[in-house]
MDTraj code that builds the backbone (N, CA, C; nanometers):
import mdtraj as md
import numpy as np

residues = "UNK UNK UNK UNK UNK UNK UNK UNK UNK UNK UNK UNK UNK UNK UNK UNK UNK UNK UNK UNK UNK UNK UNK UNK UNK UNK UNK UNK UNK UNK UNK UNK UNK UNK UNK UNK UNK UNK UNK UNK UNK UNK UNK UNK UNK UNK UNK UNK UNK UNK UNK UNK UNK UNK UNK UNK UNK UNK UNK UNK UNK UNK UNK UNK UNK UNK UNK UNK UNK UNK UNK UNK UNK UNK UNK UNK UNK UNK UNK UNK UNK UNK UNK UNK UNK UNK UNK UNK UNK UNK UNK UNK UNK UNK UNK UNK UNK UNK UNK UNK UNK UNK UNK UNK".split()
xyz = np.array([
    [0.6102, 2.5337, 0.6902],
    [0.5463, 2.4063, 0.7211],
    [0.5859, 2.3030, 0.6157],
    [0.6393, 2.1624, 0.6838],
    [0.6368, 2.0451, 0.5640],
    [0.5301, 2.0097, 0.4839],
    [0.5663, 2.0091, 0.3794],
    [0.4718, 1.9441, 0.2433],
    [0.4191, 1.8331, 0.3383],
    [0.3091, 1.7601, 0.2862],
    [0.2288, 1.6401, 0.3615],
    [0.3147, 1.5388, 0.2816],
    [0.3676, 1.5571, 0.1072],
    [0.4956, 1.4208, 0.0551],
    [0.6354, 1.4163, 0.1404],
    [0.6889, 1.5187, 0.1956],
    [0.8312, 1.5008, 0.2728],
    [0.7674, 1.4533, 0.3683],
    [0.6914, 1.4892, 0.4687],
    [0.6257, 1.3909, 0.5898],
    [0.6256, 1.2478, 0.5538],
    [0.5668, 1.1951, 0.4586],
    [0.5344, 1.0829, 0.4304],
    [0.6324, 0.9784, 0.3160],
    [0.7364, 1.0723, 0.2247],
    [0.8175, 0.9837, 0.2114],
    [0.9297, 0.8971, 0.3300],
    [0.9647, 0.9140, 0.4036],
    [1.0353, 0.8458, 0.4873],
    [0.9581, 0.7334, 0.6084],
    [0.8390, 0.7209, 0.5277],
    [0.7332, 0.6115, 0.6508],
    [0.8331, 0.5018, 0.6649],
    [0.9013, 0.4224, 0.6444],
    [0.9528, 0.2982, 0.6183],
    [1.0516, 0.2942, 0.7245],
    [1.0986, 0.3768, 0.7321],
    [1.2430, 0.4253, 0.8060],
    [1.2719, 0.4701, 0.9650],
    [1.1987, 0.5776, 0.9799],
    [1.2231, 0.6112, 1.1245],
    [1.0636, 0.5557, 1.2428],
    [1.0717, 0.5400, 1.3204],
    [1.0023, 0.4832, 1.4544],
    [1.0152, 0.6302, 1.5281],
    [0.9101, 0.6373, 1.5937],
    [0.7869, 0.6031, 1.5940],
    [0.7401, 0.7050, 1.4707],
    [0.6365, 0.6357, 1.4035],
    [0.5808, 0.6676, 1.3098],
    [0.4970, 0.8827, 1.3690],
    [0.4627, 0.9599, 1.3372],
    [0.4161, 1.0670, 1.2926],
    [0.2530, 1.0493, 1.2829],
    [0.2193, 1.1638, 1.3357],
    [0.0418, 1.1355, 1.3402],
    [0.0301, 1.1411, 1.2269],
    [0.0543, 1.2127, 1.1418],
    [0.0483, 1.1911, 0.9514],
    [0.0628, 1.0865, 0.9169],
    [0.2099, 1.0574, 0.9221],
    [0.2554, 0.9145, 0.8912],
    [0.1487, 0.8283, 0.9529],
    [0.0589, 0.8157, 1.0459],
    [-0.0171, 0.7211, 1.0755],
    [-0.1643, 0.6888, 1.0354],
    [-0.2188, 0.8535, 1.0178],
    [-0.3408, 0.8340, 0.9421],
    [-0.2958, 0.7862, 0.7533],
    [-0.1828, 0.8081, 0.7209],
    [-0.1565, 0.7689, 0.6043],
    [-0.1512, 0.6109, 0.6063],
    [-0.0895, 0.5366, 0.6978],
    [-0.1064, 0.4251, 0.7402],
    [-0.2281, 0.3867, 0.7361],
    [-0.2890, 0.3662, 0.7884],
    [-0.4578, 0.3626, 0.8363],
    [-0.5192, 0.3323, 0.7340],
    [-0.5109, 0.4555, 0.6203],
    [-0.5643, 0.5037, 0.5314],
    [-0.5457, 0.3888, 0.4178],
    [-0.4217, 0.3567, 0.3897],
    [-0.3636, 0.2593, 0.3339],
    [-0.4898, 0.1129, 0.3317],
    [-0.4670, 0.0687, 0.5142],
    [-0.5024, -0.0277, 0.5358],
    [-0.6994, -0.0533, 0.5204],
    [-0.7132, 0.0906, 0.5272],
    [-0.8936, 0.1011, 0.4991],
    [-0.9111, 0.1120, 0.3440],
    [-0.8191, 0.0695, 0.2542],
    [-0.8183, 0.1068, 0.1279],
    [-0.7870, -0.0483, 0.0951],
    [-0.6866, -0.1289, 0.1138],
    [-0.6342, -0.1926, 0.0184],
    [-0.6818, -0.3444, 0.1574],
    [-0.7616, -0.3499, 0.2851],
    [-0.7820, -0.4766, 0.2926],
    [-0.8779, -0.4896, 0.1654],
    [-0.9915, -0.4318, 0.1210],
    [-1.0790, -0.5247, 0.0749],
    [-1.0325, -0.5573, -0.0645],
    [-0.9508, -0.5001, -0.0769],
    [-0.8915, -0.5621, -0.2503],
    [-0.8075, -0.6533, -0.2267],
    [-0.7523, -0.6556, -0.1155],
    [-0.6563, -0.8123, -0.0487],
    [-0.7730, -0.9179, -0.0454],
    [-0.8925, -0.8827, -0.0178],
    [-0.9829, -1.0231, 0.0287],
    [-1.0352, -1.0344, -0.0928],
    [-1.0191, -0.9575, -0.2264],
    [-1.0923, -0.9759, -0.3279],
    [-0.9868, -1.0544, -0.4389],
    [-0.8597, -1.0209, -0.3957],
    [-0.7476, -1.0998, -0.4974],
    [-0.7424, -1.2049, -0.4088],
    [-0.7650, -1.2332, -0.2806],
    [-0.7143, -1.3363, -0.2348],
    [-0.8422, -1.4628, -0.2694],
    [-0.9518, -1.4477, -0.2904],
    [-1.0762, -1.5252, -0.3778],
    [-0.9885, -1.5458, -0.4915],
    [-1.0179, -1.4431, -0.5879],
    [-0.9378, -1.4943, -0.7236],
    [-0.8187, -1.5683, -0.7398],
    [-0.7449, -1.5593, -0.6068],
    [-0.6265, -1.6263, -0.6829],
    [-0.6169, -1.7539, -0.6259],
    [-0.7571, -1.8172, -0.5346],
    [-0.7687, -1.9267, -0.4786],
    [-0.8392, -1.9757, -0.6161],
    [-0.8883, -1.9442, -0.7032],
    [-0.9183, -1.9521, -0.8479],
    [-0.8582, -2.0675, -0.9090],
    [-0.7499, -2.0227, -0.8843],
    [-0.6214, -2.0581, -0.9873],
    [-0.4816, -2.1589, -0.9240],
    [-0.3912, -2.2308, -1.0055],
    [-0.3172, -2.3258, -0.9851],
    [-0.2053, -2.2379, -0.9125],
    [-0.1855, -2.1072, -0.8784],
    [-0.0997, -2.0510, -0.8473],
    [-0.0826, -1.9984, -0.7283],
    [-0.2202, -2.0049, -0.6148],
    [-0.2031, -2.0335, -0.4785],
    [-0.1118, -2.0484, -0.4105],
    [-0.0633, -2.1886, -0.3867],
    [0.0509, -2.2117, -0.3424],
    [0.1549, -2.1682, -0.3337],
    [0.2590, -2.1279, -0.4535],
    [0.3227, -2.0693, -0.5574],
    [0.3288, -1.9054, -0.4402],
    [0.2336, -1.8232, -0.4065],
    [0.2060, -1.7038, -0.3514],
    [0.2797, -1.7845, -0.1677],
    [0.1752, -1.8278, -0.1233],
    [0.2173, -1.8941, -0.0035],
    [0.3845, -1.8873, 0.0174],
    [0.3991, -2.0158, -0.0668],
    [0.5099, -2.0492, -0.0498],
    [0.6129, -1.8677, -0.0625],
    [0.6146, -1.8007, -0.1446],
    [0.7061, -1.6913, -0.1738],
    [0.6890, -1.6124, -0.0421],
    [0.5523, -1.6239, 0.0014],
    [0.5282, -1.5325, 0.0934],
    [0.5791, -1.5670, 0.2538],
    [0.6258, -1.7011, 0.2758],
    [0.6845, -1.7779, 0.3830],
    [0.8198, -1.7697, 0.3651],
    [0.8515, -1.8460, 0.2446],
    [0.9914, -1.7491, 0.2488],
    [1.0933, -1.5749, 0.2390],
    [0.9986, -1.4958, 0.2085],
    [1.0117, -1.3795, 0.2563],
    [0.9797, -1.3673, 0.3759],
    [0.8919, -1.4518, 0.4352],
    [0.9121, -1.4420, 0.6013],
    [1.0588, -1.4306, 0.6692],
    [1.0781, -1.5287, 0.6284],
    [1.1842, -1.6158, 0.6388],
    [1.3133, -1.5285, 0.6951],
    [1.3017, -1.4779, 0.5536],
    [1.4219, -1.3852, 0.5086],
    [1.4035, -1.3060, 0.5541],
    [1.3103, -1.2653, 0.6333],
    [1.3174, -1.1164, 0.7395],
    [1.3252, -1.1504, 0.8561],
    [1.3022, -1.2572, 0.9301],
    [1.3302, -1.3210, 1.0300],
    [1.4908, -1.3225, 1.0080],
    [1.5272, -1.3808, 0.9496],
    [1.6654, -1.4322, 0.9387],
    [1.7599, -1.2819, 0.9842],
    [1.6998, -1.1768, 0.8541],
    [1.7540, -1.0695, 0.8539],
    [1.7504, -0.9746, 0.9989],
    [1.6501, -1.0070, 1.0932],
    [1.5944, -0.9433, 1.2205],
    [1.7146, -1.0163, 1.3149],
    [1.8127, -1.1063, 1.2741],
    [1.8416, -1.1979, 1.4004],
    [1.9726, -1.1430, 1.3520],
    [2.0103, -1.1138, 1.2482],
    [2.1817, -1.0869, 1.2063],
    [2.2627, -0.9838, 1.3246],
    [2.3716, -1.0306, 1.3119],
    [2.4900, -0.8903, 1.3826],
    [2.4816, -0.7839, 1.3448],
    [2.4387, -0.7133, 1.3041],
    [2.4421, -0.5416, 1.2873],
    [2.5783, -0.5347, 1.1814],
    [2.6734, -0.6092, 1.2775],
    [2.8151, -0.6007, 1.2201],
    [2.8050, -0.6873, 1.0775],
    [2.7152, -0.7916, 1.0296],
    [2.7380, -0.8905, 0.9760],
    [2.6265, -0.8141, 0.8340],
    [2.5587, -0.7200, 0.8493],
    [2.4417, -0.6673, 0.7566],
    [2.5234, -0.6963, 0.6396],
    [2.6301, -0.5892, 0.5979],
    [2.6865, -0.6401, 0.4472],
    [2.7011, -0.7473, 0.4085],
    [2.6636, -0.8647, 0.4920],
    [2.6665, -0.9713, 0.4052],
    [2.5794, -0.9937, 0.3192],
    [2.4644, -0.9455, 0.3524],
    [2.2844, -0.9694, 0.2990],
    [2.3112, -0.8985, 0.1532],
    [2.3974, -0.8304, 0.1109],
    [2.4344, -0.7042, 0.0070],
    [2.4526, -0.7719, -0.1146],
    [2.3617, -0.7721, -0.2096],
    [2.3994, -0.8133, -0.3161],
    [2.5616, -0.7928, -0.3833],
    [2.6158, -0.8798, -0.4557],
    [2.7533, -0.8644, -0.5254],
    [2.8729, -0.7789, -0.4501],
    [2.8571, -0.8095, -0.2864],
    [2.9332, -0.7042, -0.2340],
    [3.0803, -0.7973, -0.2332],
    [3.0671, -0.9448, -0.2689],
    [3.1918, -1.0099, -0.2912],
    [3.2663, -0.9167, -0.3860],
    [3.2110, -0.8284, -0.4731],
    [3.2584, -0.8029, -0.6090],
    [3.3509, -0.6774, -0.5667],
    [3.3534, -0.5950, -0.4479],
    [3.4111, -0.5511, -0.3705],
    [3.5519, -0.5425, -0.3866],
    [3.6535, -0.4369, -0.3333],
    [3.8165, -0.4491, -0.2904],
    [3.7885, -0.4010, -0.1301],
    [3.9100, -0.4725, -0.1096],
    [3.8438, -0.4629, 0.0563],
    [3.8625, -0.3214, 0.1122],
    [3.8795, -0.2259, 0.0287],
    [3.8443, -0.1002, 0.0955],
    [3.7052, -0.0753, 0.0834],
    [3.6595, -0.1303, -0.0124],
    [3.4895, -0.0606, -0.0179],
    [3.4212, -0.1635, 0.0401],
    [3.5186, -0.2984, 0.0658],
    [3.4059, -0.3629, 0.1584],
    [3.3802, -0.3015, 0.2815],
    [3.4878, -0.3091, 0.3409],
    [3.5271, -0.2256, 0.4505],
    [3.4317, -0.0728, 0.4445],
    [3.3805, -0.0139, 0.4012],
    [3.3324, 0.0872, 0.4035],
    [3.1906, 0.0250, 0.4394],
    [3.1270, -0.0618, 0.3130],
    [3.0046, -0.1280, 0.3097],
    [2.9784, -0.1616, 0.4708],
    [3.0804, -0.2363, 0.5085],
    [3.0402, -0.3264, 0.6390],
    [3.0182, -0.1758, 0.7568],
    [3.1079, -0.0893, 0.7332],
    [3.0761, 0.0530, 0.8195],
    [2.9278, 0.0547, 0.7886],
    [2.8614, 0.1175, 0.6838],
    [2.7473, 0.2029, 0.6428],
    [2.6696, 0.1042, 0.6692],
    [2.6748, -0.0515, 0.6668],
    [2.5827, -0.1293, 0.7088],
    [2.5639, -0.1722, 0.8339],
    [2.6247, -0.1649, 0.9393],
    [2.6284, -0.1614, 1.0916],
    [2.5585, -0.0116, 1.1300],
    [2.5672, 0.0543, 1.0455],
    [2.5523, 0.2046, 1.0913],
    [2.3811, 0.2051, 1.0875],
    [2.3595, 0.1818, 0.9517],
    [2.2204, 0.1649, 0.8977],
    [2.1327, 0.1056, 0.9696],
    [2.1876, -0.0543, 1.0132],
    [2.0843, -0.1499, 1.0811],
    [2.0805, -0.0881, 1.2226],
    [2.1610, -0.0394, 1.2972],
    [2.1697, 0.0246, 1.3795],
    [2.0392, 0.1535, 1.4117],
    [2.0678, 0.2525, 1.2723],
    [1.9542, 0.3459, 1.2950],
    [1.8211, 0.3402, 1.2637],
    [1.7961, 0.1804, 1.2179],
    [1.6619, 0.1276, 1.1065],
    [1.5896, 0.0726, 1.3332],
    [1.6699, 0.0095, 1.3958],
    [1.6575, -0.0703, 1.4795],
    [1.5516, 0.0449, 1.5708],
])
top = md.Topology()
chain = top.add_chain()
for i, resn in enumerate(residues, 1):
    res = top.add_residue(resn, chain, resSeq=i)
    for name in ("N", "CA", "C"):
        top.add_atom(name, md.element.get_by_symbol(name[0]), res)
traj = md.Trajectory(xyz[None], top)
């Protein structure tokens, strides 16, 4: 039988989530709303509000953006992959079509 940590390291990754994987989910979310509604008071506190917003719209953003790309086009999103010879780009752009492909 799987450990209940190999079940649950790969939550991020494969669809449809695992009845484990889901009460771990759950579990998560019955744990950490009320400390979300308790930082989200405090940090209406403070000059740094906005500052959260704003980061948090543009990480929207950027996953939107990232949700709309070519499959084919993923290695672009790749940090320093300019820094590349075009054989390992060429590889990159493989493993990254491959990836977004099996994430999808």
């Amino acid at each position: 039988m799987k450990s209940i940590k190999a079940q649950l390291e790969p939550i991020g990754l494969k669809r449809p989530l695992s009845d484990i994987q889901l009460q771990y989910a759950a579990g998560d979310v019955w744990y950490l709303l009320p400390l979300y509604h308790i930082l989200e008071k405090e940090l209406a506190k403070t000059p740094w509000e906005q500052a959260v917003i704003d980061d948090c719209e543009l990480a929207l953003a950027k996953t939107h953006k990232l949700q709309e790309r070519d499959s084919e086009k993923a290695y672009l999103d790749i940090p320093n992959a300019w820094k590349l010879n075009p054989l390992e780009l060429s590889r990159l752009r493989i493993f990254g079509a491959v990836a977004t492909k099996t994430l999808e």
